[in-house]
Backbone as XML, in Angstrom:
<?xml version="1.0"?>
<chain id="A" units="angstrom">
  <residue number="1" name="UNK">
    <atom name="N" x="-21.560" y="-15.659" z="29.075"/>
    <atom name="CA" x="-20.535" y="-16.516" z="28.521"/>
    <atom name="C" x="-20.658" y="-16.582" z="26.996"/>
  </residue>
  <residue number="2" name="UNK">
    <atom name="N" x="-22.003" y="-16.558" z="26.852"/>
    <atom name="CA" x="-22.070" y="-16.867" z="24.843"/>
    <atom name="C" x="-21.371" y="-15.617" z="24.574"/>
  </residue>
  <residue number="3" name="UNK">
    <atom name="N" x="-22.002" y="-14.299" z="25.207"/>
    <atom name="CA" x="-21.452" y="-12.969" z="24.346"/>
    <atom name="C" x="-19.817" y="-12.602" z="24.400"/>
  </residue>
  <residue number="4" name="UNK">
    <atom name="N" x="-19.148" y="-13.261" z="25.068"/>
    <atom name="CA" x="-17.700" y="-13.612" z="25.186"/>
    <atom name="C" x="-17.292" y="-14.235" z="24.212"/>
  </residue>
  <residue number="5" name="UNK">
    <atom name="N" x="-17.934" y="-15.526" z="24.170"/>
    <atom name="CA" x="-17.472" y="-16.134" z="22.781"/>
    <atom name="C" x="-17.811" y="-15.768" z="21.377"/>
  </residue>
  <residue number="6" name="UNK">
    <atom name="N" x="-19.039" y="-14.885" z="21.630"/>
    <atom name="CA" x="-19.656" y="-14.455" z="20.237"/>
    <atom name="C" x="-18.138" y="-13.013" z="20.122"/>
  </residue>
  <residue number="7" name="UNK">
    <atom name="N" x="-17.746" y="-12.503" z="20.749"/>
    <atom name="CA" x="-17.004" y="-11.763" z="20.614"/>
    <atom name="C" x="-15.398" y="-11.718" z="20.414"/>
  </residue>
  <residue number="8" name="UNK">
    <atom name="N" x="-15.020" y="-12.823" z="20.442"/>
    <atom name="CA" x="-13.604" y="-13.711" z="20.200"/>
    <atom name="C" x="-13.719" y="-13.858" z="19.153"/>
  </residue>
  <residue number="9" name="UNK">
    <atom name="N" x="-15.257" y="-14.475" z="18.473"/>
    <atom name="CA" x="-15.202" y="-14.247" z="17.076"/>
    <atom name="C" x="-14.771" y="-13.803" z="16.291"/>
  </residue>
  <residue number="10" name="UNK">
    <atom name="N" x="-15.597" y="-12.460" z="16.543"/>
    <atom name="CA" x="-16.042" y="-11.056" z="15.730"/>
    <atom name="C" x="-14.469" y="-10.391" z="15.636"/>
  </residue>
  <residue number="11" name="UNK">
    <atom name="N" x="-13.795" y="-10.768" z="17.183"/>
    <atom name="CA" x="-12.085" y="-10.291" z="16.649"/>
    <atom name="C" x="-11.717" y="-11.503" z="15.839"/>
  </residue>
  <residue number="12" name="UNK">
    <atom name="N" x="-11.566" y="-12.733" z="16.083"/>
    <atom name="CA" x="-11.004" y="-13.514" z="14.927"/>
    <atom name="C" x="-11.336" y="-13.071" z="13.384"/>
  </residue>
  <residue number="13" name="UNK">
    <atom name="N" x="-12.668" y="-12.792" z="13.349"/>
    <atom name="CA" x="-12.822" y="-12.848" z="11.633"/>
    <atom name="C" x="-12.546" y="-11.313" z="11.370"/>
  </residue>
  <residue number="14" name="UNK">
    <atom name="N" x="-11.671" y="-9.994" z="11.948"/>
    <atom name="CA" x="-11.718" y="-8.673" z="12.172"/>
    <atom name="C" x="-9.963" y="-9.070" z="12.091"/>
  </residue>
  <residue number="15" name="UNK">
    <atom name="N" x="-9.391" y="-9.760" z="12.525"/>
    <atom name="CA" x="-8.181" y="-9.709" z="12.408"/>
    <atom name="C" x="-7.854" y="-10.751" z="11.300"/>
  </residue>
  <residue number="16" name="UNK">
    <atom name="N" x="-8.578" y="-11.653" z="10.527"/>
    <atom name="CA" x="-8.428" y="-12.347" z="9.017"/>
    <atom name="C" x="-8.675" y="-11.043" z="8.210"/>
  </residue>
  <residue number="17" name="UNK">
    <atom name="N" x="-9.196" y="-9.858" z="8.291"/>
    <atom name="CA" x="-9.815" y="-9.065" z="7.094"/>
    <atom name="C" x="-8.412" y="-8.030" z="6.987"/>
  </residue>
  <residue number="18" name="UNK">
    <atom name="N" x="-8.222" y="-8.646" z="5.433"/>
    <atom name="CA" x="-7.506" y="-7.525" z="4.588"/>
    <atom name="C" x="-8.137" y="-6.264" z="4.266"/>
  </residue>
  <residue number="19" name="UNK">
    <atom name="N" x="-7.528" y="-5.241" z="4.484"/>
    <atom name="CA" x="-8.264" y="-3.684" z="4.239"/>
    <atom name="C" x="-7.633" y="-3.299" z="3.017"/>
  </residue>
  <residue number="20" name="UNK">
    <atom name="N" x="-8.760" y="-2.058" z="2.039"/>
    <atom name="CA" x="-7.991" y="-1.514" z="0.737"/>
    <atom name="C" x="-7.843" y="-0.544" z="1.375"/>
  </residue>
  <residue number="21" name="UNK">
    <atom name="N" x="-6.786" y="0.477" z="1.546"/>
    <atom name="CA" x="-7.136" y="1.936" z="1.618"/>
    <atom name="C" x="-6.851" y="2.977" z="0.373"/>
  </residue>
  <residue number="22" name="UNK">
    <atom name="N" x="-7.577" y="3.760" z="0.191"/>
    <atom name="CA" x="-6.668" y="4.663" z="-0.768"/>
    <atom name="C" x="-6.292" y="5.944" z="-0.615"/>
  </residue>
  <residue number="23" name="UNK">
    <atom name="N" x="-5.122" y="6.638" z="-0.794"/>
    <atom name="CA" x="-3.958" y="7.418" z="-0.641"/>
    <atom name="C" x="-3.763" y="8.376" z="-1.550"/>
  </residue>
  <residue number="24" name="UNK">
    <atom name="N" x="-3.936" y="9.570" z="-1.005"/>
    <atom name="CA" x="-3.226" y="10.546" z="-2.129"/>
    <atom name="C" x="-1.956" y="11.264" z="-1.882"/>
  </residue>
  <residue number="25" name="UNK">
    <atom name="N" x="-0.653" y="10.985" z="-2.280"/>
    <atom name="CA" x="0.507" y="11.703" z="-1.479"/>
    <atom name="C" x="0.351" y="12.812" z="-2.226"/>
  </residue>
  <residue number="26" name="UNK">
    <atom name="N" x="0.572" y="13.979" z="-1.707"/>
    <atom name="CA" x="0.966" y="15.161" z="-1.643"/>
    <atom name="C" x="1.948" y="15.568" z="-1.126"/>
  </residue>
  <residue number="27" name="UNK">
    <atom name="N" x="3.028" y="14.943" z="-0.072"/>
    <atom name="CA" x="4.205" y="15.308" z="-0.200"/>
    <atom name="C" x="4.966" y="14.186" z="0.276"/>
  </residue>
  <residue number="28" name="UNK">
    <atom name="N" x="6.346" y="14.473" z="0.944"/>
    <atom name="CA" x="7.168" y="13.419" z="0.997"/>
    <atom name="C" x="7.380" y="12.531" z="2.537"/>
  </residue>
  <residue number="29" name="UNK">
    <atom name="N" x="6.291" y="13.757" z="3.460"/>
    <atom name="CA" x="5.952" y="13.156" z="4.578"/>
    <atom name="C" x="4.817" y="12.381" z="5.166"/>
  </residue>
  <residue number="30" name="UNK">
    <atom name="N" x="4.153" y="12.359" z="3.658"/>
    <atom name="CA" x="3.156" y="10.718" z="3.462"/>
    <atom name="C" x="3.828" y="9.654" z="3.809"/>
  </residue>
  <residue number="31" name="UNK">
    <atom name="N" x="4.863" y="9.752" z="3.855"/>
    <atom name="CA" x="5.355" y="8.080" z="3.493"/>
    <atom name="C" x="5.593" y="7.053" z="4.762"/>
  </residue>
  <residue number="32" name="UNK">
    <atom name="N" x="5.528" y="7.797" z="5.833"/>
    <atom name="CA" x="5.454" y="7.356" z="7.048"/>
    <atom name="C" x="4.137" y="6.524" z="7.320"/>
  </residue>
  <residue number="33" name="UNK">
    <atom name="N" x="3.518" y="7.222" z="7.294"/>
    <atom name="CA" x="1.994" y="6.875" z="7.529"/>
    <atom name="C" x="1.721" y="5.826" z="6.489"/>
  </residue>
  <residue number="34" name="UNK">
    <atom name="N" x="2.538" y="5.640" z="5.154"/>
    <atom name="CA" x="2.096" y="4.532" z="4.082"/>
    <atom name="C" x="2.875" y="3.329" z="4.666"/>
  </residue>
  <residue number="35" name="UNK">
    <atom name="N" x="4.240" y="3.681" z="5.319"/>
    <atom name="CA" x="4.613" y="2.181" z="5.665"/>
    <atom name="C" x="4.020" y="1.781" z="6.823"/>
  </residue>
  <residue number="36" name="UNK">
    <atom name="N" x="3.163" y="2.301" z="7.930"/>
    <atom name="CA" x="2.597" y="1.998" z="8.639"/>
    <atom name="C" x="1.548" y="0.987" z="8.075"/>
  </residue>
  <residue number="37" name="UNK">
    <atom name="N" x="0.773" y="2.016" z="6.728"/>
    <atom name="CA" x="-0.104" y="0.686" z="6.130"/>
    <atom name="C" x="0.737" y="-0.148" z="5.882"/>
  </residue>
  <residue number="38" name="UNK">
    <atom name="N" x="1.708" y="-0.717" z="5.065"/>
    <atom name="CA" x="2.362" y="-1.852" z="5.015"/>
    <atom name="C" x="2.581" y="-2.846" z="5.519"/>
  </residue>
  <residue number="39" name="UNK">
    <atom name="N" x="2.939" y="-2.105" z="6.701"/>
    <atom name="CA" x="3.465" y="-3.066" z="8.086"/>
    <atom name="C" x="1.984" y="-3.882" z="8.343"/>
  </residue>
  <residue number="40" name="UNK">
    <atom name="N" x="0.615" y="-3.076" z="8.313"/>
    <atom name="CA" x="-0.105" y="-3.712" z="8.475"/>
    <atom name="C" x="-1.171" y="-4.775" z="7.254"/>
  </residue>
  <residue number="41" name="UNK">
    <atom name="N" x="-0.314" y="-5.005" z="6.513"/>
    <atom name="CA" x="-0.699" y="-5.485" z="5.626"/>
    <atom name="C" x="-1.786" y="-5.516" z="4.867"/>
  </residue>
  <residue number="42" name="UNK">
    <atom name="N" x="-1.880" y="-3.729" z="4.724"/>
    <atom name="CA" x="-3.190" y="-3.569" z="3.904"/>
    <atom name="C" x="-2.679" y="-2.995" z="2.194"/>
  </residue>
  <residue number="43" name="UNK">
    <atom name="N" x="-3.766" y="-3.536" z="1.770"/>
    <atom name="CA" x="-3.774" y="-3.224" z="0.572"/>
    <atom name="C" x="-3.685" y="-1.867" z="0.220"/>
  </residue>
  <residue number="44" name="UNK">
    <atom name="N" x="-2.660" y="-1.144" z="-0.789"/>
    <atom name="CA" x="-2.792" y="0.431" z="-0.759"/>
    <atom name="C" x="-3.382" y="0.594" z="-2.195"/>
  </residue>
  <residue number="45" name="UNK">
    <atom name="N" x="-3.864" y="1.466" z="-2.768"/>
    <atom name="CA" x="-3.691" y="2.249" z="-4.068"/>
    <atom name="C" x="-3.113" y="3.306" z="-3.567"/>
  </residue>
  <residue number="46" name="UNK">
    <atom name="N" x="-2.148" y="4.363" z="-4.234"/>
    <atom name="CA" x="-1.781" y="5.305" z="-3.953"/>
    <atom name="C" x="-1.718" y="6.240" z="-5.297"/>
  </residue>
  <residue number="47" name="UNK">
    <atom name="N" x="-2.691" y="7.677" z="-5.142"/>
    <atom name="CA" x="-2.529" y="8.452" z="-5.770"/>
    <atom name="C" x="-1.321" y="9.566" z="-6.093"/>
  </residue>
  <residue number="48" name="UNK">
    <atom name="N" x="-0.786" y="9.378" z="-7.035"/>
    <atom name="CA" x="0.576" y="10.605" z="-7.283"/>
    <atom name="C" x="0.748" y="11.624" z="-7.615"/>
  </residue>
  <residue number="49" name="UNK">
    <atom name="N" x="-0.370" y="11.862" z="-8.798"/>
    <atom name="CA" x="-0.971" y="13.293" z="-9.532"/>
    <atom name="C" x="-0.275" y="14.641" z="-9.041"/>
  </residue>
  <residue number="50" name="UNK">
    <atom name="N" x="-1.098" y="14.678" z="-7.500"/>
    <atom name="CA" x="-0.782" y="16.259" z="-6.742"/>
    <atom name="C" x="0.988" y="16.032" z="-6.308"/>
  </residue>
  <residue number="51" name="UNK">
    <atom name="N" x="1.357" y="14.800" z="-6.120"/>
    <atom name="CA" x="2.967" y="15.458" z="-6.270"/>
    <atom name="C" x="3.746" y="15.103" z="-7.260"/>
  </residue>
  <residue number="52" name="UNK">
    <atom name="N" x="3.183" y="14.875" z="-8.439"/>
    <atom name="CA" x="3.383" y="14.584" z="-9.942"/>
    <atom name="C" x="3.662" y="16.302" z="-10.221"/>
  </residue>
  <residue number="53" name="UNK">
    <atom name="N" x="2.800" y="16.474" z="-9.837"/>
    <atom name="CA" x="2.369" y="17.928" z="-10.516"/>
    <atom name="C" x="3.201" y="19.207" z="-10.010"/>
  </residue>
  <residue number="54" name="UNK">
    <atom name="N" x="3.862" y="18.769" z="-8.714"/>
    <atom name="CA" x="4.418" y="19.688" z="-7.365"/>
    <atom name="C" x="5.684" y="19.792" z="-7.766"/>
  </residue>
  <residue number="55" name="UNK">
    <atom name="N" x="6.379" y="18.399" z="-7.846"/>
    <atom name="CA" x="7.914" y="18.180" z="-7.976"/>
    <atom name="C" x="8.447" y="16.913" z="-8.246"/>
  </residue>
  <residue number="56" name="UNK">
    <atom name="N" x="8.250" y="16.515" z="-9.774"/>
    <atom name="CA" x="8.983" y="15.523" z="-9.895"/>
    <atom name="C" x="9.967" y="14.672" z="-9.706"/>
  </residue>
  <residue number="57" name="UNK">
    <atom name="N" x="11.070" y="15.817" z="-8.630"/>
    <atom name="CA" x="12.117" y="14.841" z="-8.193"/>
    <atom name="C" x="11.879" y="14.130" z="-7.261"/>
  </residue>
  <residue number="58" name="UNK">
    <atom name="N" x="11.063" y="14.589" z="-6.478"/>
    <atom name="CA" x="10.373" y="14.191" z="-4.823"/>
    <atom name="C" x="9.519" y="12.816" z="-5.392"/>
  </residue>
  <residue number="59" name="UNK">
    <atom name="N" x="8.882" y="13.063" z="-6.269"/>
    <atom name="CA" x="7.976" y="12.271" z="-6.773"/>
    <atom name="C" x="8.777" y="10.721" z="-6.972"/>
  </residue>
  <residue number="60" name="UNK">
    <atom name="N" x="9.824" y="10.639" z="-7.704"/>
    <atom name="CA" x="10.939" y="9.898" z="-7.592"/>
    <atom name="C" x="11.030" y="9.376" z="-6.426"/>
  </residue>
  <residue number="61" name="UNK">
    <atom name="N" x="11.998" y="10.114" z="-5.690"/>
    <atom name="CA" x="12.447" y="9.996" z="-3.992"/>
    <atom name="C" x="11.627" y="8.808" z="-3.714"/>
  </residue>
  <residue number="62" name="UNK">
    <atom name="N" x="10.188" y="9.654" z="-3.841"/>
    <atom name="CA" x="8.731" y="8.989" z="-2.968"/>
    <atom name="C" x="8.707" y="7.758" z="-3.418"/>
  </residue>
  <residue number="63" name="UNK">
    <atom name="N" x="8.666" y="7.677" z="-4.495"/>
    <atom name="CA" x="8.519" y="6.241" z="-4.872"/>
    <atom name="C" x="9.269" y="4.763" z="-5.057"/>
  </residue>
  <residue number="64" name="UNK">
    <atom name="N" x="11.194" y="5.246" z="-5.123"/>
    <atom name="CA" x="11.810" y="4.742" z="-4.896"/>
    <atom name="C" x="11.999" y="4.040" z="-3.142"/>
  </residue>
  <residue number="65" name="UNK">
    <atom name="N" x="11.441" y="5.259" z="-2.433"/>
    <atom name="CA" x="11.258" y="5.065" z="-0.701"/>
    <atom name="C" x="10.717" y="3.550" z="-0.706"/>
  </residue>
  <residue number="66" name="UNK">
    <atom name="N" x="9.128" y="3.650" z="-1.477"/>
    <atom name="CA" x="8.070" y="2.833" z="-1.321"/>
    <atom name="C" x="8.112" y="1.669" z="-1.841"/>
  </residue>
  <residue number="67" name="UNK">
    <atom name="N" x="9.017" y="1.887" z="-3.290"/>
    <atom name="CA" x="10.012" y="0.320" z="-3.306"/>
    <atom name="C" x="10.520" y="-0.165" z="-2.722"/>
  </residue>
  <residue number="68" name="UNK">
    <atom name="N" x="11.714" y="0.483" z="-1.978"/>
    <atom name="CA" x="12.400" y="-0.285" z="-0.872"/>
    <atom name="C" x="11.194" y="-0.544" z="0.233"/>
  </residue>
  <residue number="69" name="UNK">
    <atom name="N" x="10.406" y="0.067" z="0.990"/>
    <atom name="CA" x="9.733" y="-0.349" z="1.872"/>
    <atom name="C" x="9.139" y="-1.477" z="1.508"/>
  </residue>
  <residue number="70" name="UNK">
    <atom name="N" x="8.439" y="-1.422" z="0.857"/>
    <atom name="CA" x="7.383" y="-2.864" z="-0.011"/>
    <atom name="C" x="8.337" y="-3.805" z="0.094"/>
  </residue>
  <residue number="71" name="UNK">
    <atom name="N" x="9.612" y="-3.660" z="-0.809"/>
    <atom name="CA" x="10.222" y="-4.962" z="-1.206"/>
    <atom name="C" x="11.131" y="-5.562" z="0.476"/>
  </residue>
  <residue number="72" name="UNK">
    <atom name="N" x="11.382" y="-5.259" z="1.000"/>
    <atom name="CA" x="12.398" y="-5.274" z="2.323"/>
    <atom name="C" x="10.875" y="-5.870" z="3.482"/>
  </residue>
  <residue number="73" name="UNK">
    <atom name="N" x="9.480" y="-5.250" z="3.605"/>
    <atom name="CA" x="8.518" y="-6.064" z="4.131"/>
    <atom name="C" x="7.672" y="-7.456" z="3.307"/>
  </residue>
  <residue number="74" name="UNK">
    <atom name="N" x="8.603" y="-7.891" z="2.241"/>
    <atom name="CA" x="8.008" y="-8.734" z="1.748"/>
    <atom name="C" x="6.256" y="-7.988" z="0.693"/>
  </residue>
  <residue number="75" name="UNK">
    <atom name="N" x="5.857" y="-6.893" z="0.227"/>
    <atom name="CA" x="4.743" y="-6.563" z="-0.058"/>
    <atom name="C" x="5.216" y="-6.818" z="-1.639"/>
  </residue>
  <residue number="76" name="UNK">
    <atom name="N" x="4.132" y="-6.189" z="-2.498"/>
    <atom name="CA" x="4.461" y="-6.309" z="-3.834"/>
    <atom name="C" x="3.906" y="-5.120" z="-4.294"/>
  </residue>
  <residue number="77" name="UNK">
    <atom name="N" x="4.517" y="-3.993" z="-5.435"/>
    <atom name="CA" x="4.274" y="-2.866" z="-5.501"/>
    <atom name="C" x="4.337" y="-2.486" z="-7.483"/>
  </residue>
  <residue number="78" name="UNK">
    <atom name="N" x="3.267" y="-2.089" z="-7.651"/>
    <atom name="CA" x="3.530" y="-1.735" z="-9.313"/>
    <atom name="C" x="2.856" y="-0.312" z="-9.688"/>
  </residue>
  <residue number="79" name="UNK">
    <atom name="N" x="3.118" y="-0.440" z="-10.406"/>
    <atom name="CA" x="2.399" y="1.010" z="-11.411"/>
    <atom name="C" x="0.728" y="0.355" z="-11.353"/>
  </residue>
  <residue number="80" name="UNK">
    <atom name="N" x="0.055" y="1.320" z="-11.416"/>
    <atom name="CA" x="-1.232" y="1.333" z="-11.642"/>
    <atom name="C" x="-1.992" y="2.093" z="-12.926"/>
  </residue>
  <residue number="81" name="UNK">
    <atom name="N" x="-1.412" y="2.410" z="-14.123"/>
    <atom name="CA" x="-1.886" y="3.456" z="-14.655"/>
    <atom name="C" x="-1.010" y="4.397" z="-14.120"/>
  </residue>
  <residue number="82" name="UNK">
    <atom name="N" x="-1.132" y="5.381" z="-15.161"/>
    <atom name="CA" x="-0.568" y="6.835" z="-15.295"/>
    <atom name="C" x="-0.367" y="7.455" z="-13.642"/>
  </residue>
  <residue number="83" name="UNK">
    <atom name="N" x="-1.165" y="7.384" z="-13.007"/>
    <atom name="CA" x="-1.628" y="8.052" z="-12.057"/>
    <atom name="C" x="-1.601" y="7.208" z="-10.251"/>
  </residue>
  <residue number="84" name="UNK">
    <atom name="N" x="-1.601" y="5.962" z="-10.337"/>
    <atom name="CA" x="-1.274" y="5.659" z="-9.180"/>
    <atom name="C" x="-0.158" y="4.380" z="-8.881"/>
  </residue>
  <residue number="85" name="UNK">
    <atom name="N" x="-0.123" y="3.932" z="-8.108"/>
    <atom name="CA" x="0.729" y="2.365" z="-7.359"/>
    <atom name="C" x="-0.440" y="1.711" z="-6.443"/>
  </residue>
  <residue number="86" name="UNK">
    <atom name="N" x="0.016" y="0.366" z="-6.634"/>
    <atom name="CA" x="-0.630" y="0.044" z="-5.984"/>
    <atom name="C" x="0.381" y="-1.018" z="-4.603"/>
  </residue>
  <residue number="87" name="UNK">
    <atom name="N" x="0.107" y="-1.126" z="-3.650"/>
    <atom name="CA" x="0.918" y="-2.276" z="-2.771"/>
    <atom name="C" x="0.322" y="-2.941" z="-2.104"/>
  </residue>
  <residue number="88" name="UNK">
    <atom name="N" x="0.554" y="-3.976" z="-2.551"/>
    <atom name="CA" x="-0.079" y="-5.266" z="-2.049"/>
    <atom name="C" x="0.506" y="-6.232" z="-0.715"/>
  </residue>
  <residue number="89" name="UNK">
    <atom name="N" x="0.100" y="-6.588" z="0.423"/>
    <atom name="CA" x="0.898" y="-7.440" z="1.351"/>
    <atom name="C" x="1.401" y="-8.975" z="0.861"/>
  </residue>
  <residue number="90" name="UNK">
    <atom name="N" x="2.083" y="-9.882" z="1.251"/>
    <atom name="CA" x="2.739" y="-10.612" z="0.938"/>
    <atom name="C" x="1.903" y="-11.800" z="0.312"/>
  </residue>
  <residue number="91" name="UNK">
    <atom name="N" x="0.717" y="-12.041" z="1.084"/>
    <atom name="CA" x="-0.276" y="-12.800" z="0.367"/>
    <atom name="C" x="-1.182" y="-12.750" z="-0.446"/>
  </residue>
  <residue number="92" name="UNK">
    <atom name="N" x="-0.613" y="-11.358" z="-1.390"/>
    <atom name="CA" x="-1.218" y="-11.220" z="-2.626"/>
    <atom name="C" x="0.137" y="-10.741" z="-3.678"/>
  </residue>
  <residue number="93" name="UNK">
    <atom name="N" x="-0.481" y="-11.414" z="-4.710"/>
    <atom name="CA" x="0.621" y="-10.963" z="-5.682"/>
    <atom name="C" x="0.090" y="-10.319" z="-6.480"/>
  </residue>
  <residue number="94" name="UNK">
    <atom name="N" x="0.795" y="-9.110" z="-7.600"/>
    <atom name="CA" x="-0.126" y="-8.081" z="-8.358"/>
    <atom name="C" x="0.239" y="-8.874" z="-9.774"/>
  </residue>
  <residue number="95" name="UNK">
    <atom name="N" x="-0.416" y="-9.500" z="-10.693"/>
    <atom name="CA" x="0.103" y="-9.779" z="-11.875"/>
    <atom name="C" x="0.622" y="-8.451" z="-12.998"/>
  </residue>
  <residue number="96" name="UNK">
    <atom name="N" x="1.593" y="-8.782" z="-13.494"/>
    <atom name="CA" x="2.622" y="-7.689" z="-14.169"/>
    <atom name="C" x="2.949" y="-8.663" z="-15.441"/>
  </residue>
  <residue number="97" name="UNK">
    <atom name="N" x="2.003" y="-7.897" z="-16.549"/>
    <atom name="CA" x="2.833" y="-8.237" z="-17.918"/>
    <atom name="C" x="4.412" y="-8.220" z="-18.271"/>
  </residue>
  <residue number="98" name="UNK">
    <atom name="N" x="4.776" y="-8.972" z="-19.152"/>
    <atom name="CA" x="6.278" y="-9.052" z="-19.351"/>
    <atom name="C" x="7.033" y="-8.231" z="-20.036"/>
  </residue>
  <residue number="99" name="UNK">
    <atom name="N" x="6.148" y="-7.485" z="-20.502"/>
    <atom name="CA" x="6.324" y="-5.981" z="-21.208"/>
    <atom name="C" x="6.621" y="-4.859" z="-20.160"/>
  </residue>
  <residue number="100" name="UNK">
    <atom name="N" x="5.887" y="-4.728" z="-19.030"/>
    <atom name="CA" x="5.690" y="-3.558" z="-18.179"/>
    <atom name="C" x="6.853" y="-3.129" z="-17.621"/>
  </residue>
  <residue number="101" name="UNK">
    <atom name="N" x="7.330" y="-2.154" z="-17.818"/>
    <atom name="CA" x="8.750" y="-1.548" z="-17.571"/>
    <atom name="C" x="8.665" y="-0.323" z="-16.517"/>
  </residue>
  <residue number="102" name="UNK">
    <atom name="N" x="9.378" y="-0.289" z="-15.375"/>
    <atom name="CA" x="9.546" y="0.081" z="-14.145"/>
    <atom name="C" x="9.318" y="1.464" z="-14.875"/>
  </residue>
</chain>
């Protein structure tokens, strides 16, 4: 009986834990698998570089996608530096200077 309850736990405090993952898209059929993270409200960084480097229009596409996804699940999504995004679930907010331009 204890190890039952010791184990109701271990899922209670397993389903409070926010996860970071980090992401490198390489193409435009990442993005499935990123709103999956979303949905589950994990924290992303996402690397862009390798499809920075591939095809800038896609690169676009990709990221406009990941706006609408973020913003439509309630997440919050910004530039990270040159090189990545980051998306955050609803109970975190990313602070964004008043300068920082999309």
């Amino acid at each position: 009986m204890k190890e039952y309850f010791l184990k109701i736990i271990r899922m209670q405090k397993q389903e409070n834990t926010t996860f970071l993952k980090a992401i490198t898209i390489r193409d435009i059929s990442d993005v499935h698998s990123i709103k999956e993270d979303i949905k589950k409200d994990m924290i992303l960084i996402l690397r862009v570089t390798p499809l920075a480097q591939k095809d800038v229009e896609q690169l676009r596409k990709v990221v406009e996608e990941l706006y609408s996804i973020a913003k439509n699940s309630g997440a919050d999504i910004a530039r990270l530096g040159e090189e990545r995004i980051i998306v955050a679930p609803s109970n975190v907010k990313i602070w964004k200077p008043e300068y920082d331009l999309k």
